[in-house]
C-alpha positions, 0 to 999 in steps of 0.5 A: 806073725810079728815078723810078718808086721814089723815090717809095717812099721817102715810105712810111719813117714806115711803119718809123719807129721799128718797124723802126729809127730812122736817123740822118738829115740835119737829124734829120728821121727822129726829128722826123717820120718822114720823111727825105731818105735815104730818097728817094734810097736809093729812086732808087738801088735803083730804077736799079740793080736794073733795069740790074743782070744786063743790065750783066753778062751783056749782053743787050739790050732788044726790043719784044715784038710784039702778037701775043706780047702777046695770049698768054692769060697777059698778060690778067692783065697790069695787076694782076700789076703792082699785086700787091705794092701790094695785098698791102702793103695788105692785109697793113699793115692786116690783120696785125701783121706789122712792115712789113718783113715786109710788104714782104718778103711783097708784093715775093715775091708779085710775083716770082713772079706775073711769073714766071706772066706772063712766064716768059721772065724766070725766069733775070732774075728769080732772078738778078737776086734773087741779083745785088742780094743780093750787092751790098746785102751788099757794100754794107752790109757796107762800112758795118759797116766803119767803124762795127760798132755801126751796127746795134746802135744803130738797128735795132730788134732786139728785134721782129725775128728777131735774126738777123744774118748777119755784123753784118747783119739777115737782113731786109735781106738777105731785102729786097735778095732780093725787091726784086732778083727783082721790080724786075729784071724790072718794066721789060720787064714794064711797058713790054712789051720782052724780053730778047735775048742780045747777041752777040759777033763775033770777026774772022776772021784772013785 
């Protein structure tokens, strides 16, 4: 899954300078558009939003047979997969929304058309949204730490919506949210597997 979304990190000319304009490695970011941060911020999130809620409430991974996978609402299957794509697209050329926006939009409409194929994974879904919020906060929050002007210097405020919630841009944290609710499930909606609670035996005392 983190090679799956690595790739998604050759989409940062689409931020760069709009939404913000990074420090990055050989200034490569400032010089083209493009930089090496963003490939492996990609992997990174890609990995973590996937295995994040099975890590903490312990569930395992079945494959779902073909008699569940002939069910009328997997019919639609392959293009709930490319929604966020297409709305991405279509917002990216036909609106002036700044692309943070877009994807914010495109990543929602994808949770929630999973939820329409694949209400099984509604509580992975939600949660899994909440669980990468809570650690994208702590995670940026760490870097505020160390260097409170972080923001100030390279987000472009001024075509946001200047909200920030404890130094951090509320888009980031709308981002962490929707990219949480949509990758926490798109494994087991791609490659056809269900969730099954593991459970834990306790040894009887003689």
């Amino acid at each position: 899954m983190s090679l799956i979304t690595m790739p998604f990190g050759l989409t940062e000319p689409l931020f760069v300078p709009e939404y913000w304009l990074p420090p990055s490695l050989f200034d490569l970011a400032e010089k083209t558009s493009f930089d090496i941060e963003s490939l492996i911020f990609s992997f990174a999130i890609g990995g973590i939003g996937t295995v994040l809620y099975n890590l903490i409430f312990k569930q395992r991974l079945d494959e779902i047979s073909n008699t569940e996978r002939g069910h009328y609402r997997h019919r639609l299957h392959l293009y709930i997969l490319f929604i966020p794509v297409i709305v991405f697209i279509f917002l990216t050329f036909f609106t002036t929304l700044n692309h943070i926006y877009c994807g914010i939009i495109a990543l929602l409409i994808g949770g929630l058309a999973t939820l329409y194929c694949r209400p099984d994974l509604k509580g992975k879904i939600w949660v899994g949204g909440i669980l990468f919020t809570v650690l994208y906060f702590i995670y940026f929050g760490s870097i505020l730490l160390f260097y409170p002007r972080y923001v100030e210097l390279y987000w472009n405020l001024d075509d946001l919506t200047h909200i920030l919630v404890l130094g951090i841009p509320i888009e980031e944290l709308m981002f962490a949210f929707t990219f949480g609710m949509y990758w926490s499930g798109l494994y087991e909606h791609l490659y056809w597997r269900k969730l099954i609670q593991t459970e834990i035996i306790i040894p009887l005392k003689d």
